[in-house]
VOPAGU-2260 file (C-alpha; in pm, 1 decimal, decimal comma):
REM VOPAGU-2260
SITE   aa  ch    i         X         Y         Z
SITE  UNK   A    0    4747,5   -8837,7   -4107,5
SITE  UNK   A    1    4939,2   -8573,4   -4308,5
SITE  UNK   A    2    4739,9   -8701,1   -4675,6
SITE  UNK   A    3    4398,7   -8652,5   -4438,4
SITE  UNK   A    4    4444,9   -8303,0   -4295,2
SITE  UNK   A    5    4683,4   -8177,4   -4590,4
SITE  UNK   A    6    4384,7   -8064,1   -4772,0
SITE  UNK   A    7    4272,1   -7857,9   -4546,1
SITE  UNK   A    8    4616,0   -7717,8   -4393,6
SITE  UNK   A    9    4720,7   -7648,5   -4735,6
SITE  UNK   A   10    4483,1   -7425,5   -4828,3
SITE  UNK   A   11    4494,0   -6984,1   -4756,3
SITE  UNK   A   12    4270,3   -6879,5   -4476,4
SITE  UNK   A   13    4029,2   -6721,2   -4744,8
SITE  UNK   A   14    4025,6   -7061,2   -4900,3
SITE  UNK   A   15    3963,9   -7226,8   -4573,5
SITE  UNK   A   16    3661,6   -6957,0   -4504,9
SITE  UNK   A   17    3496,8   -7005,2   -4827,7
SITE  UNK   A   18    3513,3   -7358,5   -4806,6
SITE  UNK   A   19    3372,2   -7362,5   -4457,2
SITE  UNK   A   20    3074,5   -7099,7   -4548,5
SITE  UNK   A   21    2953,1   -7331,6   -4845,0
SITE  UNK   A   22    2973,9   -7627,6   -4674,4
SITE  UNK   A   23    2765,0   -7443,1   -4424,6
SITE  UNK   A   24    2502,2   -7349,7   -4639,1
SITE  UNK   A   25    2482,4   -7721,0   -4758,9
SITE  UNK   A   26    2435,6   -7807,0   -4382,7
SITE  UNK   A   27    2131,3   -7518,6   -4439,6
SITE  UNK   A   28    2025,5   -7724,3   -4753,4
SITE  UNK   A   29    1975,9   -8044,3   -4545,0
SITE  UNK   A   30    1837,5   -7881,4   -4248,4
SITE  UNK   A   31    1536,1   -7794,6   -4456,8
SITE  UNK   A   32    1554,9   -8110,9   -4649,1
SITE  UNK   A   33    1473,8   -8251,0   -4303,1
SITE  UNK   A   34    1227,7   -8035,2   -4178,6
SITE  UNK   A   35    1016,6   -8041,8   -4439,0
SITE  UNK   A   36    1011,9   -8407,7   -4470,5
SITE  UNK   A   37     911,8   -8451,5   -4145,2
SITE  UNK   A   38     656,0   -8252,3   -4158,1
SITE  UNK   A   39     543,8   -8356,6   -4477,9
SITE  UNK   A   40     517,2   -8738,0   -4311,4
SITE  UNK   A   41     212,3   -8601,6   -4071,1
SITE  UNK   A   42     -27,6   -8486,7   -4342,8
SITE  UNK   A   43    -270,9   -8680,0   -4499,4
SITE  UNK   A   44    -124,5   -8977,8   -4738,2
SITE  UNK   A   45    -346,1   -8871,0   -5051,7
SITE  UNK   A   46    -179,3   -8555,0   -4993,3
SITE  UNK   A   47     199,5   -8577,5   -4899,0
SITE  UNK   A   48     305,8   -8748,3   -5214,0
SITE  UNK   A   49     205,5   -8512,0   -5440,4
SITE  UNK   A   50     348,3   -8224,3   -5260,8
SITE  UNK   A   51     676,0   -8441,3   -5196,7
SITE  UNK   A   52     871,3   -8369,1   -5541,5
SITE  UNK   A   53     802,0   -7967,7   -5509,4
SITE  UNK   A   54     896,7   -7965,3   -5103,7
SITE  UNK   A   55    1211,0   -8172,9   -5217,6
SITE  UNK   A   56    1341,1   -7912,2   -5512,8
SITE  UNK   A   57    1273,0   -7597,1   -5266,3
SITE  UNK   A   58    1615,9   -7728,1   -5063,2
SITE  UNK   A   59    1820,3   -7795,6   -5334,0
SITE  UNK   A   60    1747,6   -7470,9   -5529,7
SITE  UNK   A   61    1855,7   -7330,3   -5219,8
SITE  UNK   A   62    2142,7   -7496,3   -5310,5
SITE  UNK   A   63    2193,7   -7409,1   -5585,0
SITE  UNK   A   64    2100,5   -7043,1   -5553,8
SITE  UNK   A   65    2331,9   -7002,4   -5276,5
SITE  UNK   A   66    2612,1   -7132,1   -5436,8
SITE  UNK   A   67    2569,5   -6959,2   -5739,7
SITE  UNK   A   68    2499,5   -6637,6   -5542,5
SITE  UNK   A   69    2847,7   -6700,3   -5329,6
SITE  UNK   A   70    3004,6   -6712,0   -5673,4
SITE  UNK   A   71    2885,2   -6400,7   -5764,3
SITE  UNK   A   72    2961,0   -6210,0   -5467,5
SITE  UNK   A   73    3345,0   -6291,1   -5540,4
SITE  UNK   A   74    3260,1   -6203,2   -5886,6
SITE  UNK   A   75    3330,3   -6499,0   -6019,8
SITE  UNK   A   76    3004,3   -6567,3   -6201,6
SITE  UNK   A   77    2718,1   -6315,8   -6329,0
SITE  UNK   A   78    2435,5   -6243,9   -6073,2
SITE  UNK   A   79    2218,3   -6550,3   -6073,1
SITE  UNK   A   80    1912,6   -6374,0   -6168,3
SITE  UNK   A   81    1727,0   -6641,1   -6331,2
SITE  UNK   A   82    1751,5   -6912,7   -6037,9
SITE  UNK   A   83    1640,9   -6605,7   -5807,8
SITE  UNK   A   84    1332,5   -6599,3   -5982,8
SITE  UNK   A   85    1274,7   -6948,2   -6025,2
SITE  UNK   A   86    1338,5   -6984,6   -5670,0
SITE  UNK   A   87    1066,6   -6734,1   -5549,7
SITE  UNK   A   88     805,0   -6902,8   -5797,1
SITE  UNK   A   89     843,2   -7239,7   -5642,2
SITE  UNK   A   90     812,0   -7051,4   -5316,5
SITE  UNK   A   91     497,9   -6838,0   -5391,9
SITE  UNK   A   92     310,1   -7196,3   -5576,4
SITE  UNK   A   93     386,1   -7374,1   -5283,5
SITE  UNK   A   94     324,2   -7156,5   -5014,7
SITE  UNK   A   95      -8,2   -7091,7   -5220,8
SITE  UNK   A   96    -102,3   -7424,4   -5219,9
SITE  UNK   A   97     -47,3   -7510,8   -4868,4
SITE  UNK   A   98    -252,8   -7271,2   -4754,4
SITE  UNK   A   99    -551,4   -7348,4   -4976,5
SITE  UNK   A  100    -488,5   -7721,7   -4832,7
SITE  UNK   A  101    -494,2   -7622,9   -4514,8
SITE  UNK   A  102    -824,8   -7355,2   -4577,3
SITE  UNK   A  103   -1013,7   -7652,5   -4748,5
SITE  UNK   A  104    -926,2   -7867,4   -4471,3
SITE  UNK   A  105    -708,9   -8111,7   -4647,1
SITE  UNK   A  106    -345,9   -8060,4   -4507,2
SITE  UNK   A  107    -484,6   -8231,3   -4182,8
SITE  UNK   A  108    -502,1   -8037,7   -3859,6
SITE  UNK   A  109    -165,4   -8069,5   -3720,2
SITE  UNK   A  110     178,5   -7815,5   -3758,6
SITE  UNK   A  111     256,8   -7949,6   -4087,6
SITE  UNK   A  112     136,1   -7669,7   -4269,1
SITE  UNK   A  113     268,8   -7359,5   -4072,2
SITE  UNK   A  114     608,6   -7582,0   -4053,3
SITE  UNK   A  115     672,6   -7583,4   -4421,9
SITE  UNK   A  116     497,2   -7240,1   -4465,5
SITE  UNK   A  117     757,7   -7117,4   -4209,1
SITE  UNK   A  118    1044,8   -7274,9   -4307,3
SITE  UNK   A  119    1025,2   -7241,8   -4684,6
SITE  UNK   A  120     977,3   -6897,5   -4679,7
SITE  UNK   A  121    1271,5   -6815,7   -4424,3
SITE  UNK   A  122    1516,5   -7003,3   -4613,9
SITE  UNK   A  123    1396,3   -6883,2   -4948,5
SITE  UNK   A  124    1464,9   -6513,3   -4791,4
SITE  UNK   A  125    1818,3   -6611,2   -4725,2
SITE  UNK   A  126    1889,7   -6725,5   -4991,2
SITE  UNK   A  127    1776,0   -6443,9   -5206,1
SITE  UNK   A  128    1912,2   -6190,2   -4964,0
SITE  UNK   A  129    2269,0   -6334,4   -5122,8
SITE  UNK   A  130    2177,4   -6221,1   -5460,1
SITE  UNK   A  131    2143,2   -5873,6   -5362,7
SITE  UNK   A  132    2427,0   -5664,6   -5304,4
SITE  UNK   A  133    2253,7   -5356,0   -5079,4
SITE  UNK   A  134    2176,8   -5387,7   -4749,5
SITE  UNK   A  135    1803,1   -5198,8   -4737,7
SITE  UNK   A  136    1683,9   -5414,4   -5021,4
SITE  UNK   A  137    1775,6   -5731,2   -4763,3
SITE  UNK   A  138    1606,4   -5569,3   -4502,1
SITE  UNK   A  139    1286,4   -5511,4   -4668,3
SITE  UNK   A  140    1307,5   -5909,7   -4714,2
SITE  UNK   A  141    1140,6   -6003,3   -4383,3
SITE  UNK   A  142     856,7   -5791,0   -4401,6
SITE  UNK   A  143     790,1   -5853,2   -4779,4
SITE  UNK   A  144     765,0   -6238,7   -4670,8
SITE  UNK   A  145     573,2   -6186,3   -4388,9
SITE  UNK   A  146     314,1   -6009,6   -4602,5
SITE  UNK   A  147     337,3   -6336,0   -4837,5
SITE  UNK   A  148     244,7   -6536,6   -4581,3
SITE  UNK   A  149      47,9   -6290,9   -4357,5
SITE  UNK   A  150    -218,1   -6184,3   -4653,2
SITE  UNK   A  151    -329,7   -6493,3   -4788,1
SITE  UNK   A  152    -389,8   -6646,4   -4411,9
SITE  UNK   A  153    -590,4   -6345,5   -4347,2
SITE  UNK   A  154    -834,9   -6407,2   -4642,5
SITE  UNK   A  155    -853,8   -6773,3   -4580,6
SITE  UNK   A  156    -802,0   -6816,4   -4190,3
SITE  UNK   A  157    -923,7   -6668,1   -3859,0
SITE  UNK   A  158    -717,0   -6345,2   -3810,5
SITE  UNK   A  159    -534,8   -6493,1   -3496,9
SITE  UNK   A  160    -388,1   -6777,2   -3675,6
SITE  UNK   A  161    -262,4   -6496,1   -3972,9
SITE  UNK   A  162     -85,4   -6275,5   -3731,2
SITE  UNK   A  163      80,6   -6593,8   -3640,0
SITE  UNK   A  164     183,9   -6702,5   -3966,2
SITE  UNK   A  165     321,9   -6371,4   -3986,7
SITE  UNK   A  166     508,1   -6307,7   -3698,6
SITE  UNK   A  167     675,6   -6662,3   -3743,8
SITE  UNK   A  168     799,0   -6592,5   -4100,8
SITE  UNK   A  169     897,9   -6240,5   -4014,2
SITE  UNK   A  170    1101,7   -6351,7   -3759,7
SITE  UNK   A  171    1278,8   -6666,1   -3931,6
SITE  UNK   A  172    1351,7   -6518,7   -4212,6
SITE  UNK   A  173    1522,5   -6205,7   -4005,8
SITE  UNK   A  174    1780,0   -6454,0   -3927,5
SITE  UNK   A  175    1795,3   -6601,9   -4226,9
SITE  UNK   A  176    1861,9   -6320,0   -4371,6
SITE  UNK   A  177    2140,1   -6175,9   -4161,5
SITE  UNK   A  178    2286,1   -6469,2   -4108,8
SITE  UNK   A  179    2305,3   -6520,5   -4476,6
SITE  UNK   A  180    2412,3   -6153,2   -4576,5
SITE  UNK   A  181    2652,9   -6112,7   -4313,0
SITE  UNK   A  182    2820,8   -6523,0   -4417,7
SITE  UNK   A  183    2874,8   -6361,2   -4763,9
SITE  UNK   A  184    2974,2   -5970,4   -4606,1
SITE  UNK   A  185    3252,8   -6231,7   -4436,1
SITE  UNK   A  186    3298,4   -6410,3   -4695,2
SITE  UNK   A  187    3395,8   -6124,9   -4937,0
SITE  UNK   A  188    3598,6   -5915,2   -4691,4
SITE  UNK   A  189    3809,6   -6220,3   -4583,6
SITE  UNK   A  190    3876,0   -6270,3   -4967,6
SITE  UNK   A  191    3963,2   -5863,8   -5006,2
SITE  UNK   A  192    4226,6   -5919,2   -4758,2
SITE  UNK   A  193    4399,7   -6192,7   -4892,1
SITE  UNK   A  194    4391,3   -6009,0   -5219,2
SITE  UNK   A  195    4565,1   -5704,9   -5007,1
SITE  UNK   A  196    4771,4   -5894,7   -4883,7
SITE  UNK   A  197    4926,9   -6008,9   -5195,1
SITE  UNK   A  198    4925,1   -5678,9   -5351,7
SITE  UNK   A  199    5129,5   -5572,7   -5062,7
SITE  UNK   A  200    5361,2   -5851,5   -5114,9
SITE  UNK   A  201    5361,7   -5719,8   -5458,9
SITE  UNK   A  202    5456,4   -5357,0   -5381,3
SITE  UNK   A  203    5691,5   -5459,4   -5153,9
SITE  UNK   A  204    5898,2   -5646,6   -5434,2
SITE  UNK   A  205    5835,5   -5379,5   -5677,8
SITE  UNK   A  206    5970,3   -5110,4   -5404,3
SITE  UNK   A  207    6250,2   -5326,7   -5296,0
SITE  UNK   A  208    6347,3   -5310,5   -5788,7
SITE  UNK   A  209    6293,8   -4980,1   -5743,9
SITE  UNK   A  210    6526,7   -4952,4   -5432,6
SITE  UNK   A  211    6800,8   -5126,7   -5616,7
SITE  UNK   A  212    6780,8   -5001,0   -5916,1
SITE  UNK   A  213    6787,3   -4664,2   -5765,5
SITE  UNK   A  214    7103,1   -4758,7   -5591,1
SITE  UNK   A  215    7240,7   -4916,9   -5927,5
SITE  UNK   A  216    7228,9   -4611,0   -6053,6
SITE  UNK   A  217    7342,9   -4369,7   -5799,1
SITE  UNK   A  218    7679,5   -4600,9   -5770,2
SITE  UNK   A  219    7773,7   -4629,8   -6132,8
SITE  UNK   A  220    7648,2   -4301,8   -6294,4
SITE  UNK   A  221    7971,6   -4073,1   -6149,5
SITE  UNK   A  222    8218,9   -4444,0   -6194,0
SITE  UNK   A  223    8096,2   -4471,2   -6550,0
SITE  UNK   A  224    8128,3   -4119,8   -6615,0
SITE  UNK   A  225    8454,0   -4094,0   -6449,9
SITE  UNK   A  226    8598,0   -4413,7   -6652,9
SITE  UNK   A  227    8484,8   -4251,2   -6983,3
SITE  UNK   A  228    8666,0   -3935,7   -6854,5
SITE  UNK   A  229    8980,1   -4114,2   -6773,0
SITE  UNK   A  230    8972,6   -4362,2   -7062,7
SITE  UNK   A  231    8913,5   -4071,1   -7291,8
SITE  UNK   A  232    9269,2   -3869,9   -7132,7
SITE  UNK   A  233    9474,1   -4170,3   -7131,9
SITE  UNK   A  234    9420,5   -4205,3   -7478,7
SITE  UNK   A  235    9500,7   -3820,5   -7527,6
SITE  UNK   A  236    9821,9   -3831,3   -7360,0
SITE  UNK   A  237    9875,3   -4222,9   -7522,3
SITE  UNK   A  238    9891,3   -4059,3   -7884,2
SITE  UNK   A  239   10150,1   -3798,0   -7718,0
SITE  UNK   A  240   10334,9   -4031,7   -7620,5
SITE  UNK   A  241   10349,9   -3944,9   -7228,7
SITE  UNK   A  242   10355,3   -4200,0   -6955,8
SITE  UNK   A  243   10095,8   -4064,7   -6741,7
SITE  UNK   A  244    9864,4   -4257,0   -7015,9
SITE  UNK   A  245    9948,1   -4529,4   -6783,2
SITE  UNK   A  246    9876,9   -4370,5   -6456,4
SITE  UNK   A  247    9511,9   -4262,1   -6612,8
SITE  UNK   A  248    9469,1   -4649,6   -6706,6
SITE  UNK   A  249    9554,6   -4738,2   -6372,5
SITE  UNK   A  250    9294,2   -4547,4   -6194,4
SITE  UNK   A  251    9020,2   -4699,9   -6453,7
SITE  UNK   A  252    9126,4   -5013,0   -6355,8
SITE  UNK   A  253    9118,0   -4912,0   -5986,7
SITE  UNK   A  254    8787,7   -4765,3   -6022,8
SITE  UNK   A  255    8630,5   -5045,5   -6235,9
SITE  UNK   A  256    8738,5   -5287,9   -5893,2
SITE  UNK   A  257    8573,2   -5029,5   -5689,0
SITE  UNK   A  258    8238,0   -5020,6   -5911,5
SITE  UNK   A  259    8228,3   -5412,5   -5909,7
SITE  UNK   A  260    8253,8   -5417,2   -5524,4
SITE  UNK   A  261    7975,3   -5096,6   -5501,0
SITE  UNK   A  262    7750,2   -5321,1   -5709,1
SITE  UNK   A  263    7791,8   -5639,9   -5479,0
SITE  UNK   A  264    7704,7   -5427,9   -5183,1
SITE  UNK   A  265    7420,8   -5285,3   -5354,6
SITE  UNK   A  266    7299,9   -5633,4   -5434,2
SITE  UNK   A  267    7363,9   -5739,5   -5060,3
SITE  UNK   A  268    7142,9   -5432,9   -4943,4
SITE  UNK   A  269    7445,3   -5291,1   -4755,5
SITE  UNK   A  270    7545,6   -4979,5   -4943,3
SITE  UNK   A  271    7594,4   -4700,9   -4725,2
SITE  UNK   A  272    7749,8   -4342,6   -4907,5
SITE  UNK   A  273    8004,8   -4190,0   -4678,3
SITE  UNK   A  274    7974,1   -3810,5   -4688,1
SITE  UNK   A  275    8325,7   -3714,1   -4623,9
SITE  UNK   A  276    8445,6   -3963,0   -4890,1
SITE  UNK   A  277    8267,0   -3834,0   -5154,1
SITE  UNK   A  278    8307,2   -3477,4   -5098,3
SITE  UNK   A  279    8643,4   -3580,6   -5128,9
SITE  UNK   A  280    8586,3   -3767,8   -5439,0
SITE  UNK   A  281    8399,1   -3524,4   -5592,3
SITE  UNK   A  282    8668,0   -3284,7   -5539,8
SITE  UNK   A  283    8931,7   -3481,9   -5740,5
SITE  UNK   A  284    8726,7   -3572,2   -6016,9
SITE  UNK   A  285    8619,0   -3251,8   -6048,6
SITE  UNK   A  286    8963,3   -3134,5   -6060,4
SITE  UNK   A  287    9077,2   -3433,3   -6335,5
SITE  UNK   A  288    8834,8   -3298,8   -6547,6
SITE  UNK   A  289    8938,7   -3000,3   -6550,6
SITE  UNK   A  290    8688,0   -2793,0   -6323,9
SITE  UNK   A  291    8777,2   -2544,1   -6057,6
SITE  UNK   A  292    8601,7   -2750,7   -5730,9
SITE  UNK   A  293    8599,1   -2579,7   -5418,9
SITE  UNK   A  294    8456,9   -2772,7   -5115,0
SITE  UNK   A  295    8345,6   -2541,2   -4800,0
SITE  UNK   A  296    8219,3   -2655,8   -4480,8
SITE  UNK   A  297    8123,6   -2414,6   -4248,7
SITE  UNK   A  298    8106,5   -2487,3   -3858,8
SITE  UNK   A  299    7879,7   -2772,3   -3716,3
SITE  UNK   A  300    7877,3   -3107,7   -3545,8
SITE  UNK   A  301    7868,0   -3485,1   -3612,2
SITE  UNK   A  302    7582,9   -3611,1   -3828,8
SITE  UNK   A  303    7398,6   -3935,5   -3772,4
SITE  UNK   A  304    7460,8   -4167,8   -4037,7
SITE  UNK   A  305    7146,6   -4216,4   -4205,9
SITE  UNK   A  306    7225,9   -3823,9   -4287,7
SITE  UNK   A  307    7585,7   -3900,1   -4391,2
SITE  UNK   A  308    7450,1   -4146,2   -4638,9
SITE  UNK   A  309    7173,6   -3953,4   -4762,8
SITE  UNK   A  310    7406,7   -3634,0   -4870,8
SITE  UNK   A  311    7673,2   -3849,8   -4967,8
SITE  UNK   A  312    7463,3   -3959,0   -5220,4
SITE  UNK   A  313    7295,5   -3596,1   -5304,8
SITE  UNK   A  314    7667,2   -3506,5   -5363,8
SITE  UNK   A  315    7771,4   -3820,8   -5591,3
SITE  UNK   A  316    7437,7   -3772,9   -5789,3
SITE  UNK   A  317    7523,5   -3405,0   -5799,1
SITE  UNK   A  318    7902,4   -3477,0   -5896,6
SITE  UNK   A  319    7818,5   -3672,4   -6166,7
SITE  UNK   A  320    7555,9   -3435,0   -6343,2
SITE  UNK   A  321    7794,4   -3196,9   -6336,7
SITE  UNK   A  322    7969,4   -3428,1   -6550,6
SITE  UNK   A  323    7700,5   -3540,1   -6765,7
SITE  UNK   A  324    7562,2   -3183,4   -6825,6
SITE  UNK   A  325    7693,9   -2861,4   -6912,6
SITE  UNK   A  326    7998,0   -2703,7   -7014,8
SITE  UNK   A  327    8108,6   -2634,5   -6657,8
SITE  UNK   A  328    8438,5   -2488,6   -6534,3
SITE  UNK   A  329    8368,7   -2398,9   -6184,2
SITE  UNK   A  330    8213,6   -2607,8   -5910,8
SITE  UNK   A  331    8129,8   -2524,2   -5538,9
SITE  UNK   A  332    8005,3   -2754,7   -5296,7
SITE  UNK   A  333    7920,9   -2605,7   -4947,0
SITE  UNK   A  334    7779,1   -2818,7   -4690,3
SITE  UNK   A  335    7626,4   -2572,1   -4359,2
SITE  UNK   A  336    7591,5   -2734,7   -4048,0
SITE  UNK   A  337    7395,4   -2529,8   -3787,6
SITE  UNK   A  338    7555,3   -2493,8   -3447,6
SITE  UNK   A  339    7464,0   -2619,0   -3169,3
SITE  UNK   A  340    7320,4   -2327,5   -2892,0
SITE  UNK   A  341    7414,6   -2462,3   -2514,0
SITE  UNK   A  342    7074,4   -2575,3   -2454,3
SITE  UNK   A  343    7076,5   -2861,8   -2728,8
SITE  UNK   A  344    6890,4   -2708,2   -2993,6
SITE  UNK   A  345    7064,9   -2551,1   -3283,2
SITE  UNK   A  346    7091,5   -2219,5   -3393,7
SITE  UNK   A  347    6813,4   -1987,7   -3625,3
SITE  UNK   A  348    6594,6   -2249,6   -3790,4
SITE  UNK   A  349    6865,5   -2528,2   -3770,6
SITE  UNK   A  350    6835,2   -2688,8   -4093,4
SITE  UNK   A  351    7130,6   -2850,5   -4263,6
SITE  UNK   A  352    7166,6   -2714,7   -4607,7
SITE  UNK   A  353    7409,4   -2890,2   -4847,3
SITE  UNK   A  354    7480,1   -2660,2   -5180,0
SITE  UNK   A  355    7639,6   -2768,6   -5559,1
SITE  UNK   A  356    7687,4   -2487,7   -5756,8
SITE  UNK   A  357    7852,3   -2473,7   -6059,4
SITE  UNK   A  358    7835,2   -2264,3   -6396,5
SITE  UNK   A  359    7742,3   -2373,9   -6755,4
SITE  UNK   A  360    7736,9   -2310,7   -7132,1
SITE  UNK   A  361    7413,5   -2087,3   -7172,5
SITE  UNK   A  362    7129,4   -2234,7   -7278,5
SITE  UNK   A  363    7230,5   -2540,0   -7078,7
SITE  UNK   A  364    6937,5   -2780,4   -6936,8
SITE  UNK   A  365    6856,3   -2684,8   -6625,1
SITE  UNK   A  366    6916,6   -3013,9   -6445,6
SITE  UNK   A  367    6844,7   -3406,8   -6548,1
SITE  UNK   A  368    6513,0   -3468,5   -6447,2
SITE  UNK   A  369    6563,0   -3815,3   -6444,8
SITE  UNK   A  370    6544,4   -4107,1   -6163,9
SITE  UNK   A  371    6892,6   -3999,1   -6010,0
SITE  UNK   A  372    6698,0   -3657,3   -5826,1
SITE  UNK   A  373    6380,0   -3902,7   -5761,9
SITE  UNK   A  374    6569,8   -4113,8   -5539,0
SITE  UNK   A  375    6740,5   -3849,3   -5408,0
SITE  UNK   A  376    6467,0   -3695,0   -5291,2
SITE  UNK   A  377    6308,8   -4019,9   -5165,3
SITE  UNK   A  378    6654,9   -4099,1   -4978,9
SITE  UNK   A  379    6573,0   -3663,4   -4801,8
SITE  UNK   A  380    6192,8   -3782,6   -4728,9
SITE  UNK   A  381    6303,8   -4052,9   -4524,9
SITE  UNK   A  382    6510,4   -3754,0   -4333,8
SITE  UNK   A  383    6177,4   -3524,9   -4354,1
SITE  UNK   A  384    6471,7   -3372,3   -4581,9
SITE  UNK   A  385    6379,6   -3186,4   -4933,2
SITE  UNK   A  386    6565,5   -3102,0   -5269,7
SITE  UNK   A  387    6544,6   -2829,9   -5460,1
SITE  UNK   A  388    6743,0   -2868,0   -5865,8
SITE  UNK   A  389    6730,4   -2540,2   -6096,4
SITE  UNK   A  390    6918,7   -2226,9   -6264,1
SITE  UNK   A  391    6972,9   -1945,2   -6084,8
SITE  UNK   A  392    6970,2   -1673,9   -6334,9
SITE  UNK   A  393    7326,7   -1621,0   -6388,6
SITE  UNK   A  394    7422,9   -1891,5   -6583,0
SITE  UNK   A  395    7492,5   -2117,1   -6282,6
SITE  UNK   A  396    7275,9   -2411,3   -6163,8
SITE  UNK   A  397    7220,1   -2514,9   -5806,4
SITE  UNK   A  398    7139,8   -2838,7   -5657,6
SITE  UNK   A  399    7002,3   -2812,6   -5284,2
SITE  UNK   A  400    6920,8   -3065,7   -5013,7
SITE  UNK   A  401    6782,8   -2897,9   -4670,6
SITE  UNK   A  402    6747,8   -3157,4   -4374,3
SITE  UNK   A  403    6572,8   -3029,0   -4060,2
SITE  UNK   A  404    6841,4   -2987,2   -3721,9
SITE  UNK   A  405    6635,6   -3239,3   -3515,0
SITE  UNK   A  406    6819,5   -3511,0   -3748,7
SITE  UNK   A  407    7163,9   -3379,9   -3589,3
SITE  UNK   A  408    7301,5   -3435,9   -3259,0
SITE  UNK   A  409    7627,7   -3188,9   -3103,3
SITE  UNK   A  410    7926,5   -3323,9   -3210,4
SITE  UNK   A  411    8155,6   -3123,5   -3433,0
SITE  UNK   A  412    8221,8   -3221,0   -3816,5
SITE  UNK   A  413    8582,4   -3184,4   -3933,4
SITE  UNK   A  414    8603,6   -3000,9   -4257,1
């Protein structure tokens, strides 16, 4: 049972729409097929077999027009002007010559006529109506095959039976039309979404690399730049001859285990930065490299830890510019916490602000205006948070991340 359904339950739900809409307009294709047939069979039999092999190719250009047409309208294929045209030719001829059959007397005097009339016409309309891709050329379809129909009858038979040719072809081929326009309006928006859909799926992957390489780089810009500052002191104090050279290679070794774990995390999606960590961090490697770091935190509460994260990594990005960049010798980090006022809100416009400040050889580039400060200020958006990187005139740059108070809740922070 599997091998006899797997076709079908194997294929997308756009697949599984298309497929359905062509196979409906080969049900269409036979429908015709049969009606005109049968009504062929009740005219006269010196005059159904010639008009037999021109009543049989009107279905199956419908056929083929519609499937072409279908093709098209997922641009698959160029519009299929040509069979369009042949199409409405064999339509016009035959439509022509049924009525002069039927004037002259020789079509018999049952339905037959106004059957095939009828029912050519409207499915010829449908068809067509695929081939065009705006909706008030398909609505002028109707009335332009009424006319077809309507002005010949009216030259060749009593006005009565025109207005009824008419009004039967105006109103089959109305819902021929829109039930062929709006099959291939489905059609094409069921295929849109599915092609959505994977471009989401796309994004998403692409945003989840960009995630993680963000994070990649957040964790081992200040660890690499803190090895190299390490390695490059142990090997100072190595050619003097002092044993701290083996302290220094300690803490690169200690470090490197640290960086291999960061990265693991990072690849497991778990890496959180803890803000009192690395202010604390920042303040010794500031310090081993031979900066004057001063770390201020003035009053407050507890922050959530989505905050905590985000400007613990605003101040490892931070530290390790610093490193990168510059000639500094003096670095201040002050994180403000608003307080809390006794009715829960906090105090003046209660926005955390969270300053790096140091000082730099002049001439010095203002800031790295690389992906480190992009995900940084991605990490603050998700916070409603902002950053703001540049010199402040006096030779000293600042790096500042504002987040607004509603992200804090009244418990104090411990400096």
């Amino acid at each position: 049972m599997s091998r006899l359904t797997g076709w079908w339950r194997n294929r997308s739900s756009a697949a599984k729409v298309e497929l359905y809409t062509r196979w409906s307009f080969h049900f269409f294709m036979a429908i015709e097929a049969l009606a005109l047939v049968g009504a062929l069979g009740a005219m006269p039999k010196h005059v159904a077999p010639a008009l037999l092999l021109p009543v049989l190719a009107h279905p199956v250009l419908f056929g083929v027009l519609s499937a072409r047409a279908l093709d098209w309208a997922l641009g698959r294929r160029e519009r299929p002007v040509r069979h369009a045209a042949a199409f409405s030719a064999l339509t016009v001829v035959l439509v022509a010559a049924l009525l002069l059959l039927h004037s002259a007397g020789k079509a018999g005097d049952g339905n037959a006529t106004p059957i095939i009339v009828v029912n050519t016409v409207a499915f010829a309309t449908g068809a067509l109506a695929l081939a065009l891709d705006k909706v008030r050329h398909m609505a002028c379809l109707p009335a332009a095959a009424a006319v077809l129909a309507g002005l010949p009858s009216a030259a060749l038979r009593p006005p009565m039976e025109a207005a009824g040719y008419a009004t039967g072809v105006f109103l089959t081929s109305l819902l021929l039309t829109f039930t062929c326009a709006f099959s291939a309006w489905l059609l094409k928006t069921v295929h849109e979404l599915d092609r959505a859909r994977e471009l989401q799926a796309q994004l998403a992957v692409a945003e989840e690399r960009l995630r993680f390489g963000r994070d990649l780089h957040d964790v081992m810009g200040r660890n690499l730049a803190v090895i190299a500052l390490k390695s490059e002191l142990a090997v100072q104090l190595a050619r003097r001859e002092r044993p701290e050279a083996v302290d220094q290679m300690i803490e690169v070794q200690r470090i490197a285990r640290e960086s291999q774990r960061e990265v693991r995390d990072v690849v497991r999606g778990y890496r959180e930065a803890d803000l009192a960590v690395e202010l604390e961090g920042a303040r010794g490697v500031l310090a081993a490299a031979g900066m004057d770091c001063r770390v201020e935190v003035e009053a407050g509460r507890a922050l959530r830890p989505e905050v905590q994260s985000a400007l613990g990594w605003v101040v490892r990005e931070a530290t390790t510019n610093v490193l990168r960049h510059g000639d500094a010798r003096s670095c201040v980090i002050r994180l403000t916490v608003p307080a809390e006022s006794p009715g829960g809100a906090a105090a003046g416009d209660g926005a955390l602000t969270l300053d790096v400040e140091n000082d730099g050889a002049p001439g010095a580039p203002a800031g790295p205006p690389g992906s480190g400060l992009a995900g940084l200020r991605e990490r603050l958006a998700a916070l409603d948070g902002t950053l703001e990187a540049g010199p402040l005139g006096d030779g000293r740059f600042r790096l500042r991340a504002r987040i607004p108070g509603r992200q804090l809740r009244g418990l104090e922070v411990r400096a």
